[in-house]
Biopython code that builds the backbone (N, CA, C, O; Angstrom):
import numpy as np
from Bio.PDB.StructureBuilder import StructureBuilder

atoms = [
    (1, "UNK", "N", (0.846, -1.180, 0.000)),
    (1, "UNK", "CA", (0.000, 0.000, 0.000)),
    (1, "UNK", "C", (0.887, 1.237, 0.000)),
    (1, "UNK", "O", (1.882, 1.343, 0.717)),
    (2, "UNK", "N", (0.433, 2.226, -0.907)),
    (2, "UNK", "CA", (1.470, 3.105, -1.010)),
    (2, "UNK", "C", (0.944, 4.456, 0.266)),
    (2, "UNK", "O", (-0.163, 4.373, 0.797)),
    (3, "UNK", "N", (1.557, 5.189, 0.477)),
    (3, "UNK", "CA", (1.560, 5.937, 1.728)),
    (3, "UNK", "C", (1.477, 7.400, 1.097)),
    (3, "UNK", "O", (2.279, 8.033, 0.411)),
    (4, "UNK", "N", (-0.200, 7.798, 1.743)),
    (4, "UNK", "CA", (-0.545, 9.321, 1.447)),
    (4, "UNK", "C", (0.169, 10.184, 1.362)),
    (4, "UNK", "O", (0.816, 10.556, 2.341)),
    (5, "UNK", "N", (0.272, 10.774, 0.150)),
    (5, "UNK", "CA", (1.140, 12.203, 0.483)),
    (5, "UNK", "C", (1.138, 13.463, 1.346)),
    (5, "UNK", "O", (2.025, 14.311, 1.442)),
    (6, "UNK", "N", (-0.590, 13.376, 2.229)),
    (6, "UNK", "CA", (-0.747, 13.883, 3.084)),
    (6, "UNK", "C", (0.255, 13.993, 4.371)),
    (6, "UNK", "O", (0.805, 14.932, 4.947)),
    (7, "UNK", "N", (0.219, 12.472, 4.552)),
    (7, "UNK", "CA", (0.788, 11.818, 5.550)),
    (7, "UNK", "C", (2.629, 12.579, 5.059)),
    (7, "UNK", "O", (3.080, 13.587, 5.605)),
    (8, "UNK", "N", (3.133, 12.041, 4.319)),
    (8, "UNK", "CA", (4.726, 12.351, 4.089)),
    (8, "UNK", "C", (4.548, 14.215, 4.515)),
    (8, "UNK", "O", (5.122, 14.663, 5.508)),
    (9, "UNK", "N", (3.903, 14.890, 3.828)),
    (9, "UNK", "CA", (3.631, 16.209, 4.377)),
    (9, "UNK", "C", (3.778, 16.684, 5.638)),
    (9, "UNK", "O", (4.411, 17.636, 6.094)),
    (10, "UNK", "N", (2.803, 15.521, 6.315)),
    (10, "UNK", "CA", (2.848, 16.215, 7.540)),
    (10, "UNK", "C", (4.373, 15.947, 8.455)),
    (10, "UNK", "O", (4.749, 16.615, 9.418)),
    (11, "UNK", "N", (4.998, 14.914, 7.903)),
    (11, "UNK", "CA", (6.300, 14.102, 8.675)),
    (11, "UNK", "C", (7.156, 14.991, 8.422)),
    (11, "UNK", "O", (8.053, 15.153, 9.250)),
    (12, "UNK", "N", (7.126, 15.912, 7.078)),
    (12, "UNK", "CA", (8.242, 16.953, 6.699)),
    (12, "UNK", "C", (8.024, 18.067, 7.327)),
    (12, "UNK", "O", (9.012, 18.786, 7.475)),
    (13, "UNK", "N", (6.655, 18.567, 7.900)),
    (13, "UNK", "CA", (6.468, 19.508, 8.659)),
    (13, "UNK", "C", (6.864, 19.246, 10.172)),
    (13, "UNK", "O", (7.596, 19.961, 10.856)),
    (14, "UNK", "N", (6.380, 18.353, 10.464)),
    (14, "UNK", "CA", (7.249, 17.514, 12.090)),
    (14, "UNK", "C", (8.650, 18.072, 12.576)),
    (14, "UNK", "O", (8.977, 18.699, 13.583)),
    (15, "UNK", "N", (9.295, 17.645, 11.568)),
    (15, "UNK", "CA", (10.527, 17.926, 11.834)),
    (15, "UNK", "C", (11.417, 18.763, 10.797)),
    (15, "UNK", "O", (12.535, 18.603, 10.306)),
    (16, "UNK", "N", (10.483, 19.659, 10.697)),
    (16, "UNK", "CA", (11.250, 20.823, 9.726)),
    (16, "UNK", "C", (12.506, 21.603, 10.333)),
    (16, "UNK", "O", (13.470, 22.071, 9.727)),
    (17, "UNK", "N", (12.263, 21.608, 11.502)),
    (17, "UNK", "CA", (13.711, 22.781, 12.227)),
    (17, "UNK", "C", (14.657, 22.164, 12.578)),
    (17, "UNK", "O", (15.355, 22.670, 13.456)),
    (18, "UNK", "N", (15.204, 20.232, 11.762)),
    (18, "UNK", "CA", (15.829, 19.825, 11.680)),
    (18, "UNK", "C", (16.696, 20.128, 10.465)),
    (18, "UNK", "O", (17.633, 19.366, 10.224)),
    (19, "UNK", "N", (16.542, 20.820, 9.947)),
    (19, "UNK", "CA", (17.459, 21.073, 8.913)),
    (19, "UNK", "C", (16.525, 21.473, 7.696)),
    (19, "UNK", "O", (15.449, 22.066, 7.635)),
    (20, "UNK", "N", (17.373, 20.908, 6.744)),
    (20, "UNK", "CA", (16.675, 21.544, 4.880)),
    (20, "UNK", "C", (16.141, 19.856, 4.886)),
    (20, "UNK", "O", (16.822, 18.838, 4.763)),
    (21, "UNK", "N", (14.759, 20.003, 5.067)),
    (21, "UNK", "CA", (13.815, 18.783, 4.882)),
    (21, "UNK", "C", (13.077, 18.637, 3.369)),
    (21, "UNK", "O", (12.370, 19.524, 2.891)),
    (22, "UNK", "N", (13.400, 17.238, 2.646)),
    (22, "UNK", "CA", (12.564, 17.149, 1.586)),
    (22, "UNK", "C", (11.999, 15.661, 1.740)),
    (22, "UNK", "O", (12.253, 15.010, 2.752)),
    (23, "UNK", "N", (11.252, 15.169, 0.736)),
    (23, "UNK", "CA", (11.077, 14.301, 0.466)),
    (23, "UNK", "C", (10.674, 13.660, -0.828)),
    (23, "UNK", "O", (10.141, 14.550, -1.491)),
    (24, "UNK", "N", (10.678, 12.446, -1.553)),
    (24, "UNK", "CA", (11.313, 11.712, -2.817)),
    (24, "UNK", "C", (10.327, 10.319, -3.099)),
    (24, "UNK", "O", (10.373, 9.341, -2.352)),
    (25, "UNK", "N", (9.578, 10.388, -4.108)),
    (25, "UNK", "CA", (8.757, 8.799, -3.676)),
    (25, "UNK", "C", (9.500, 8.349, -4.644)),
    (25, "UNK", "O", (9.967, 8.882, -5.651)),
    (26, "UNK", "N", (9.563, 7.034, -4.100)),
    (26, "UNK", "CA", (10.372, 6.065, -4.629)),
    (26, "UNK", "C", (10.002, 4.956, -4.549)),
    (26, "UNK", "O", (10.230, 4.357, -3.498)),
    (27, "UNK", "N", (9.318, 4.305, -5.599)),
    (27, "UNK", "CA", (8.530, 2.993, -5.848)),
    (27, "UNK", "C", (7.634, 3.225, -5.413)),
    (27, "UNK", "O", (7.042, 2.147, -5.367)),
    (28, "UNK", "N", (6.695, 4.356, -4.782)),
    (28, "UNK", "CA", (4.927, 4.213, -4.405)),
    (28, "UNK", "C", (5.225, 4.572, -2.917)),
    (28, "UNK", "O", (4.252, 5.046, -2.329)),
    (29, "UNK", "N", (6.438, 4.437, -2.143)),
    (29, "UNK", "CA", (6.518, 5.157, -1.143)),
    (29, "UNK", "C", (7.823, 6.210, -1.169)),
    (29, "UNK", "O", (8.542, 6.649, -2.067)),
    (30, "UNK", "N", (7.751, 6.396, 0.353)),
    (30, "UNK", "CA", (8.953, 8.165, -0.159)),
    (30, "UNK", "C", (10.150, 7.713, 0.978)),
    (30, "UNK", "O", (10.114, 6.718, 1.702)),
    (31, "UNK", "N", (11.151, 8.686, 0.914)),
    (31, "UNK", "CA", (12.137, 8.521, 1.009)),
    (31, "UNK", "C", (12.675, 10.241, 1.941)),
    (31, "UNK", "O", (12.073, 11.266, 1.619)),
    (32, "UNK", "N", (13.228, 10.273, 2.475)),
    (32, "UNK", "CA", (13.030, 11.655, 3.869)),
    (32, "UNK", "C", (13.893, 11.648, 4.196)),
    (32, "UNK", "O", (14.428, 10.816, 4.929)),
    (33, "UNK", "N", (14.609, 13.288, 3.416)),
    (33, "UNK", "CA", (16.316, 13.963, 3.438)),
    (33, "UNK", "C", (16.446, 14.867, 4.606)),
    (33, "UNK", "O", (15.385, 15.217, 5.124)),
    (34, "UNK", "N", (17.721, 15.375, 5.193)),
    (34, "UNK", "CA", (17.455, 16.092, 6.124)),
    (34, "UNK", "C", (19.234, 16.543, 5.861)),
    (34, "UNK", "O", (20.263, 15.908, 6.091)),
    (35, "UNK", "N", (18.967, 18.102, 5.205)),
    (35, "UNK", "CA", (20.664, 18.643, 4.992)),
    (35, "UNK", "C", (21.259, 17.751, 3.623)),
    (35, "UNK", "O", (22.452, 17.901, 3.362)),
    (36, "UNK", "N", (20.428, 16.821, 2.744)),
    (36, "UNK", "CA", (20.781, 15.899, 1.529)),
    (36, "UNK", "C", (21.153, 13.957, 1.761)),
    (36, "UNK", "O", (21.381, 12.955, 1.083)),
    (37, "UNK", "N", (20.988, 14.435, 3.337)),
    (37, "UNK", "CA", (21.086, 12.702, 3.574)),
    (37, "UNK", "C", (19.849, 12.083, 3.933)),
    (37, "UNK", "O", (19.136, 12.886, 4.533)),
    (38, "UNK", "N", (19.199, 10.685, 3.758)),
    (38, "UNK", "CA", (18.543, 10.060, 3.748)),
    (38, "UNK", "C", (18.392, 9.676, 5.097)),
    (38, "UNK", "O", (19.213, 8.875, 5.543)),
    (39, "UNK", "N", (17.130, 10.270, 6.123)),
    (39, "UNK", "CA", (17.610, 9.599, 7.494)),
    (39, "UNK", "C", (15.989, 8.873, 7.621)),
    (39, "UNK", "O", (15.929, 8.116, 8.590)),
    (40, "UNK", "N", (14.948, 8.952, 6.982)),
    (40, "UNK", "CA", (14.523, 7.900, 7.000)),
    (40, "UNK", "C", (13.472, 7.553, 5.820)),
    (40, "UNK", "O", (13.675, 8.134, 4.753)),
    (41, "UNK", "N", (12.440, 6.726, 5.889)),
    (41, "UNK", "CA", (11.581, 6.184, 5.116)),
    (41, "UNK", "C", (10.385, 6.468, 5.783)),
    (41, "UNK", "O", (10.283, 6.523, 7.009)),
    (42, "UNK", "N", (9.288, 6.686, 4.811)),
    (42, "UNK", "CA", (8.027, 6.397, 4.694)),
    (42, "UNK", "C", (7.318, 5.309, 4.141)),
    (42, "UNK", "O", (7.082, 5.352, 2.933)),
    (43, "UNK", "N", (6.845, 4.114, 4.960)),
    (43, "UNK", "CA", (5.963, 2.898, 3.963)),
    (43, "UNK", "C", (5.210, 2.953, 4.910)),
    (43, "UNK", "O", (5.344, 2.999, 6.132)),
    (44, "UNK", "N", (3.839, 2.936, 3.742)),
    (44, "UNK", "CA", (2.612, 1.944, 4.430)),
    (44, "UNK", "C", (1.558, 3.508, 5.711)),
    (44, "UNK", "O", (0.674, 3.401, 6.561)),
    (45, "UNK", "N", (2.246, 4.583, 5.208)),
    (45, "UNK", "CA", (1.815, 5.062, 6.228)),
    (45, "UNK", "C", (2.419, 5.520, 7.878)),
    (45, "UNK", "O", (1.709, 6.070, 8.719)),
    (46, "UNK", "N", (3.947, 5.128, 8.091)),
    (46, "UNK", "CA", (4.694, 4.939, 9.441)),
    (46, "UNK", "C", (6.083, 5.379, 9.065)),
    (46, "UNK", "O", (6.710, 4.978, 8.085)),
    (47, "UNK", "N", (6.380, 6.019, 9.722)),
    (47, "UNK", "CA", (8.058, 6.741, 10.026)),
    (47, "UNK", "C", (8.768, 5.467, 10.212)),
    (47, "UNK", "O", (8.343, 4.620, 10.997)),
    (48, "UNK", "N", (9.902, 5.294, 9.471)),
    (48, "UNK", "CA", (10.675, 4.523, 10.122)),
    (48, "UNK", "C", (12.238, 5.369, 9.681)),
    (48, "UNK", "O", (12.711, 5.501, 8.552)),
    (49, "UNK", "N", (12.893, 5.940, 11.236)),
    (49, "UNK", "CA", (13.910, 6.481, 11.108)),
    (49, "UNK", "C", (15.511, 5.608, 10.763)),
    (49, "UNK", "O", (15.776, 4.698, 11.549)),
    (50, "UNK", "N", (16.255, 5.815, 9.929)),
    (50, "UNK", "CA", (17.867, 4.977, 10.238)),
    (50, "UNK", "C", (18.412, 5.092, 11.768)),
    (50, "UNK", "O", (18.663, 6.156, 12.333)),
    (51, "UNK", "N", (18.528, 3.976, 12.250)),
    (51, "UNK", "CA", (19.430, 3.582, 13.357)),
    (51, "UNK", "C", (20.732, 4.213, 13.262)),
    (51, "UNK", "O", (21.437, 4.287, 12.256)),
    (52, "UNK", "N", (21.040, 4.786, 14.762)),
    (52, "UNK", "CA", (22.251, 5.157, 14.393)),
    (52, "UNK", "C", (22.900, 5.032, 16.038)),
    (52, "UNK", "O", (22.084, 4.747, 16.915)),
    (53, "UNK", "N", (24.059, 5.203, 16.356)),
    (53, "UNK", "CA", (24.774, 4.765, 17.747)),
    (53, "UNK", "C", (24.573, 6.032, 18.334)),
    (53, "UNK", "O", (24.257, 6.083, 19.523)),
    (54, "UNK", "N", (24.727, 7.186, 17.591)),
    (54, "UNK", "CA", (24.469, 8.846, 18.160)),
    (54, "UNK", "C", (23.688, 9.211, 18.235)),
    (54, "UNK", "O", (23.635, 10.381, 18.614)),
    (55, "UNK", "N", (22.139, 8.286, 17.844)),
    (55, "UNK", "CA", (20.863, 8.880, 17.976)),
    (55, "UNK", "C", (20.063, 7.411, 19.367)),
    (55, "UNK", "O", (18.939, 7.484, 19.864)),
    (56, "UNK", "N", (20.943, 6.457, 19.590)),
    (56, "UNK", "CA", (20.225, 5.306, 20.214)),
    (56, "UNK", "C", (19.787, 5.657, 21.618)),
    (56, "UNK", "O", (18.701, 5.262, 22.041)),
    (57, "UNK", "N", (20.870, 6.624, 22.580)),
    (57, "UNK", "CA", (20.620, 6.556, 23.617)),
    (57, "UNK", "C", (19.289, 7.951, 23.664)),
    (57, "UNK", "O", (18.448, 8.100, 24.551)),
    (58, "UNK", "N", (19.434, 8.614, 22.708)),
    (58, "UNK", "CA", (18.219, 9.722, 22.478)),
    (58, "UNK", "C", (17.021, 9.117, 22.642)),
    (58, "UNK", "O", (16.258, 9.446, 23.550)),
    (59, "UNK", "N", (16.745, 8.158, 21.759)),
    (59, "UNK", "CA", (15.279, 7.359, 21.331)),
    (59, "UNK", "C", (15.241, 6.194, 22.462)),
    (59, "UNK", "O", (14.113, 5.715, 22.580)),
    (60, "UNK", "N", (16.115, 5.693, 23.225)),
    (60, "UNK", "CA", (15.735, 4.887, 24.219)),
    (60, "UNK", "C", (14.789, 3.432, 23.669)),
    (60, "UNK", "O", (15.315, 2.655, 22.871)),
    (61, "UNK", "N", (13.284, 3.173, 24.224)),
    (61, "UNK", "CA", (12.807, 1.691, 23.384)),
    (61, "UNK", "C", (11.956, 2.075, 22.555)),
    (61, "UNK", "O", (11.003, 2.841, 22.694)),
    (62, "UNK", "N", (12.434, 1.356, 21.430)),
    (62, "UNK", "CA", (11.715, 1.462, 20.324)),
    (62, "UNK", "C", (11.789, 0.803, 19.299)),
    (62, "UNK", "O", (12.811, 0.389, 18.752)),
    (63, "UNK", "N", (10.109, 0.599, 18.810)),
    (63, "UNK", "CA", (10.183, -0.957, 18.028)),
    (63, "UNK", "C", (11.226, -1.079, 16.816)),
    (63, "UNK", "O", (11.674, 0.019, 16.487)),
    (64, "UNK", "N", (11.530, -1.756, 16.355)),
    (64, "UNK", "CA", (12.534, -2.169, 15.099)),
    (64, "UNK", "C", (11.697, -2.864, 13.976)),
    (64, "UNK", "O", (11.085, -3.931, 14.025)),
    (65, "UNK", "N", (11.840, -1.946, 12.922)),
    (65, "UNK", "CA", (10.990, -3.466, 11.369)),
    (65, "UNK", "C", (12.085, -2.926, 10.323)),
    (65, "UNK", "O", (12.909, -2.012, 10.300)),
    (66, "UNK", "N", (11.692, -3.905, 9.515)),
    (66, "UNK", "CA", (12.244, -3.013, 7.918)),
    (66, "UNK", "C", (10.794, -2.578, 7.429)),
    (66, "UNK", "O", (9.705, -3.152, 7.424)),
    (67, "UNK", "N", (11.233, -1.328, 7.023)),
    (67, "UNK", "CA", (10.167, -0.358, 6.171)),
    (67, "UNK", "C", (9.730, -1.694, 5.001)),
    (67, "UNK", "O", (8.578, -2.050, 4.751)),
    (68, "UNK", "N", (11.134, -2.333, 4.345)),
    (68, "UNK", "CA", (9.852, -2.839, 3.430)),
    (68, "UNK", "C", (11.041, -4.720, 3.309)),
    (68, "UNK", "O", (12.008, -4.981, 4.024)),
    (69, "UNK", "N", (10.463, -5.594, 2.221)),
    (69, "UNK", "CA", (10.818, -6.349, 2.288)),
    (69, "UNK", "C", (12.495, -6.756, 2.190)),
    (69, "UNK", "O", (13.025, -6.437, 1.126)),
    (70, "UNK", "N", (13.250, -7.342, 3.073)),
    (70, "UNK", "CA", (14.324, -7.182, 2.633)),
    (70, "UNK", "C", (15.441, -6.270, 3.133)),
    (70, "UNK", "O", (16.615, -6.624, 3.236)),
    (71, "UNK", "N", (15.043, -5.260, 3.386)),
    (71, "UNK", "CA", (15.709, -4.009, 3.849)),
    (71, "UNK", "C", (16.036, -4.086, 5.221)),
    (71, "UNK", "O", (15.269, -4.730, 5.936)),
    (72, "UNK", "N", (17.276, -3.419, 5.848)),
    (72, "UNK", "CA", (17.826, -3.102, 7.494)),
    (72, "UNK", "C", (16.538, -2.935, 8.132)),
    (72, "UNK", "O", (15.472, -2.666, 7.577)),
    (73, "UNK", "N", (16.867, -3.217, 9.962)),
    (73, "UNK", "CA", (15.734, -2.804, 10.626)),
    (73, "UNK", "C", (16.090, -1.205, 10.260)),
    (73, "UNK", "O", (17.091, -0.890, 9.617)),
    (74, "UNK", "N", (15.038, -0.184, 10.809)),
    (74, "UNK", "CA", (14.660, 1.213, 11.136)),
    (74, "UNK", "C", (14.014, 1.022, 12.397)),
    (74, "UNK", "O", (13.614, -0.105, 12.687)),
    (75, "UNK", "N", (13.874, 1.902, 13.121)),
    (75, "UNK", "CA", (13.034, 2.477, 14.020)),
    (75, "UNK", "C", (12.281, 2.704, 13.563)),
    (75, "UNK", "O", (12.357, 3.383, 12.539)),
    (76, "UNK", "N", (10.559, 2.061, 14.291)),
    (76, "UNK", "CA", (9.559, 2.464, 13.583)),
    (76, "UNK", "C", (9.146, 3.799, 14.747)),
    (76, "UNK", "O", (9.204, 3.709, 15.974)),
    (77, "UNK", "N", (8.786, 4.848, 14.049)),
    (77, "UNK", "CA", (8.565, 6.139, 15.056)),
    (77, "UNK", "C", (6.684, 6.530, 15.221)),
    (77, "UNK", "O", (6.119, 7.536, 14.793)),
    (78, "UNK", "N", (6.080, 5.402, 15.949)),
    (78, "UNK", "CA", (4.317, 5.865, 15.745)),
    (78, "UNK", "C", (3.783, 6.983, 16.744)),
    (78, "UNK", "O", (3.112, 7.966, 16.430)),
    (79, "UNK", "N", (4.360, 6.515, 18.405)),
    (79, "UNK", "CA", (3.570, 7.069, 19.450)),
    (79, "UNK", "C", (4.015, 8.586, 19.646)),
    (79, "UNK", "O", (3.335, 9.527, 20.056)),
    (80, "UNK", "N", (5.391, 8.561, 19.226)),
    (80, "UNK", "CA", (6.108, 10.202, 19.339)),
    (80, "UNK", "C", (5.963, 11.099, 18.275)),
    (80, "UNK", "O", (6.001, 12.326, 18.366)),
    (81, "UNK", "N", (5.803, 10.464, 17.306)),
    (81, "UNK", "CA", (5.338, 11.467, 15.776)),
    (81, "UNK", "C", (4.892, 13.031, 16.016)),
    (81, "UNK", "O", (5.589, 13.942, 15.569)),
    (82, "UNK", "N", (4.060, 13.203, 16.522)),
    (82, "UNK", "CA", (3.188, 13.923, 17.657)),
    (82, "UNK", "C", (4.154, 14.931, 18.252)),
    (82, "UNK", "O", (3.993, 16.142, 18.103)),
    (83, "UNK", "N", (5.225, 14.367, 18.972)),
    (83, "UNK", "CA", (6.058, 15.127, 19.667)),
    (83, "UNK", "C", (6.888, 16.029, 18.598)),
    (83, "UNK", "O", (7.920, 15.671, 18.031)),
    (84, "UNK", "N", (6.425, 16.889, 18.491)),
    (84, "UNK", "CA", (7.701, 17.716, 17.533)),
    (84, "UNK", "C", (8.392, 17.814, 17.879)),
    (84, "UNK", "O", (9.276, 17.306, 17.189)),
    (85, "UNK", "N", (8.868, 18.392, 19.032)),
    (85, "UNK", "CA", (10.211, 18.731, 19.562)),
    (85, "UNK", "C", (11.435, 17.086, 19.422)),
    (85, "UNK", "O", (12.606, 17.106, 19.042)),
    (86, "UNK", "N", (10.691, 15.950, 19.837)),
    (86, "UNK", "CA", (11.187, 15.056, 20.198)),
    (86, "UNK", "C", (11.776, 14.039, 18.961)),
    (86, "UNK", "O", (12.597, 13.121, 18.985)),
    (87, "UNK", "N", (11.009, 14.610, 17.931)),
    (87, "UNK", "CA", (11.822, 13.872, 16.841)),
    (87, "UNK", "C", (12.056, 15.044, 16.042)),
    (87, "UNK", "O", (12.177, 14.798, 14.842)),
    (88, "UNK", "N", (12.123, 15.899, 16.280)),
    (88, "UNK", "CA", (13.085, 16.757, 15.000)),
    (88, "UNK", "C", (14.210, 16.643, 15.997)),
    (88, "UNK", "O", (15.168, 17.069, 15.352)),
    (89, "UNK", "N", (14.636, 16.327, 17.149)),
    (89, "UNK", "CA", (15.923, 15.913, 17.571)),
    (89, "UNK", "C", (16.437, 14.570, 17.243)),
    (89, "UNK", "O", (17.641, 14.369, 17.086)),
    (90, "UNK", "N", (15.577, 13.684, 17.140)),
    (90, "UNK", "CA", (15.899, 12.392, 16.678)),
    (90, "UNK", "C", (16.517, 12.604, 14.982)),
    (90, "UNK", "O", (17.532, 12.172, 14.436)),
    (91, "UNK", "N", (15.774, 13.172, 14.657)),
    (91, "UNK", "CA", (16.548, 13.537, 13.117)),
    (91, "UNK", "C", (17.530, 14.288, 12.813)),
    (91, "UNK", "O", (18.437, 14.105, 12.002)),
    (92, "UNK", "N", (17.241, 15.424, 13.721)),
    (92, "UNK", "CA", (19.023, 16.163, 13.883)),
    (92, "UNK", "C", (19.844, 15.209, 14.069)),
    (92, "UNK", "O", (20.584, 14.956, 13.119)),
    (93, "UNK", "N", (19.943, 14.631, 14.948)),
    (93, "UNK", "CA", (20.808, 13.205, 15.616)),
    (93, "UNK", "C", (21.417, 12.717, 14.703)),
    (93, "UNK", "O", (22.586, 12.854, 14.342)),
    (94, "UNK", "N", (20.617, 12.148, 14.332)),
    (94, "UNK", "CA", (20.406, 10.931, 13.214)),
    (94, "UNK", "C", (21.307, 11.531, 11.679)),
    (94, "UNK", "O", (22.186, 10.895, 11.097)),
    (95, "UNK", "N", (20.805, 12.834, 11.309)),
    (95, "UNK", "CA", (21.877, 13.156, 10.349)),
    (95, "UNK", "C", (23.004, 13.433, 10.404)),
    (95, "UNK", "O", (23.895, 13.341, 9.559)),
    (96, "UNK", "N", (23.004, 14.012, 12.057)),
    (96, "UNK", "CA", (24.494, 14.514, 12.145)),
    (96, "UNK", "C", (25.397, 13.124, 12.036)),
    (96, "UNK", "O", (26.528, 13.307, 11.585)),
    (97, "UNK", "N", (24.928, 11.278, 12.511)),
    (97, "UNK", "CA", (25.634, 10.985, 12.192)),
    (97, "UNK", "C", (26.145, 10.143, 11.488)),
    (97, "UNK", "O", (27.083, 9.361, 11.640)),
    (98, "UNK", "N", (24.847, 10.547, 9.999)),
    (98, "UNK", "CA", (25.658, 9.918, 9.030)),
    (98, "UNK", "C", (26.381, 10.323, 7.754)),
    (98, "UNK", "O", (26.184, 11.520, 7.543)),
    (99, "UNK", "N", (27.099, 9.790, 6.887)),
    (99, "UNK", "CA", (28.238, 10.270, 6.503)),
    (99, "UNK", "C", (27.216, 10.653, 5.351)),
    (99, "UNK", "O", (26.158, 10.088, 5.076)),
    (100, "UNK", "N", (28.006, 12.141, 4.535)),
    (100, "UNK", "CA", (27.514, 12.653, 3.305)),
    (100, "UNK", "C", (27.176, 11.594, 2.670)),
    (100, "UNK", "O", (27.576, 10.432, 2.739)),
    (101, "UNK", "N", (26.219, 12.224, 1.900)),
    (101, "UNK", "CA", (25.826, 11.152, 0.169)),
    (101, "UNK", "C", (27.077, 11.512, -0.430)),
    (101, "UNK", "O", (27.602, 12.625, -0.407)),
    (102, "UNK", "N", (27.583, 10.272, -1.066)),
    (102, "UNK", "CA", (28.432, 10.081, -2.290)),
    (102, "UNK", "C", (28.377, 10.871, -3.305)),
    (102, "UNK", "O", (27.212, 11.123, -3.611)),
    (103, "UNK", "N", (29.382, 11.515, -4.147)),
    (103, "UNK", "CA", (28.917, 12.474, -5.234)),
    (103, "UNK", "C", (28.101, 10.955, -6.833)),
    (103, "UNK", "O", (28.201, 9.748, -7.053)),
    (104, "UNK", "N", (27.342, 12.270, -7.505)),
    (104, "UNK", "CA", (26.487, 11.265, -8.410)),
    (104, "UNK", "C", (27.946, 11.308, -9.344)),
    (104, "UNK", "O", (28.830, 12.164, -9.339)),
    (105, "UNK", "N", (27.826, 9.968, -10.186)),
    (105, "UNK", "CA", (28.253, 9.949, -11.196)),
    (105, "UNK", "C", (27.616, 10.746, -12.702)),
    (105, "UNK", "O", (26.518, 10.610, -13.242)),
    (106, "UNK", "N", (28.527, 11.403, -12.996)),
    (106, "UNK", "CA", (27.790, 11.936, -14.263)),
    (106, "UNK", "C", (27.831, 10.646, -15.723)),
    (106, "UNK", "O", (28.710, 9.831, -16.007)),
    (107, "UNK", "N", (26.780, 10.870, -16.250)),
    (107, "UNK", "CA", (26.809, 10.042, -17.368)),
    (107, "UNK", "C", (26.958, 10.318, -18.562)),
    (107, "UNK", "O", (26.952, 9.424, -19.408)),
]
sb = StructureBuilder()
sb.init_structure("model")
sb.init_model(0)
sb.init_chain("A")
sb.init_seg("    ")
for serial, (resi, resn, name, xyz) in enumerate(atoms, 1):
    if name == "N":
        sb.init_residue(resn, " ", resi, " ")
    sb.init_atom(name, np.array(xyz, "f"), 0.0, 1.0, " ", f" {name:<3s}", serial, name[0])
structure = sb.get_structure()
């Protein structure tokens, strides 16, 4: 099931004062930049943020899935969504610590 664009809207508004927030659908669901890095996914309707060692002790318990078949766990983010304050820090976090995107190859 692909995931409202309402919904991705409102996740980019959530945590907007985390940085330069966009978002990217990709195969029927989207994909959620923060400063040009990828810190998490949208499927199905549910946040699921990238795990990271500099964002773990922030987020404390919290469930684990892969967004989709195949793929790393994420943090799935449902009950705090809500909390603005509390995950536009989880996403600050979270970008600060992962490494730049790779430059594109030109073709």
């Amino acid at each position: 099931m692909a995931s409202d664009p309402e919904f991705v809207k409102f996740v980019c508004n959530q945590i907007g004062a985390a940085g330069e927030i966009a978002s990217r659908k990709m195969f029927g669901e989207y994909a959620v930049y923060c400063n040009g890095k990828v810190v998490a996914l949208v499927c199905d309707d549910c946040l699921f943020v990238k795990p990271t060692n500099a964002a773990r002790a922030f987020v404390g318990v919290v469930a684990e899935a892969a967004p989709y078949p195949g793929a790393k766990p994420h943090w799935v983010i449902e009950d705090r969504l809500d909390d603005r304050e509390w995950v536009t820090e989880l996403v600050r976090l979270t970008e600060r610590a992962l490494p730049a995107p790779r430059p594109r190859k030109m073709l």
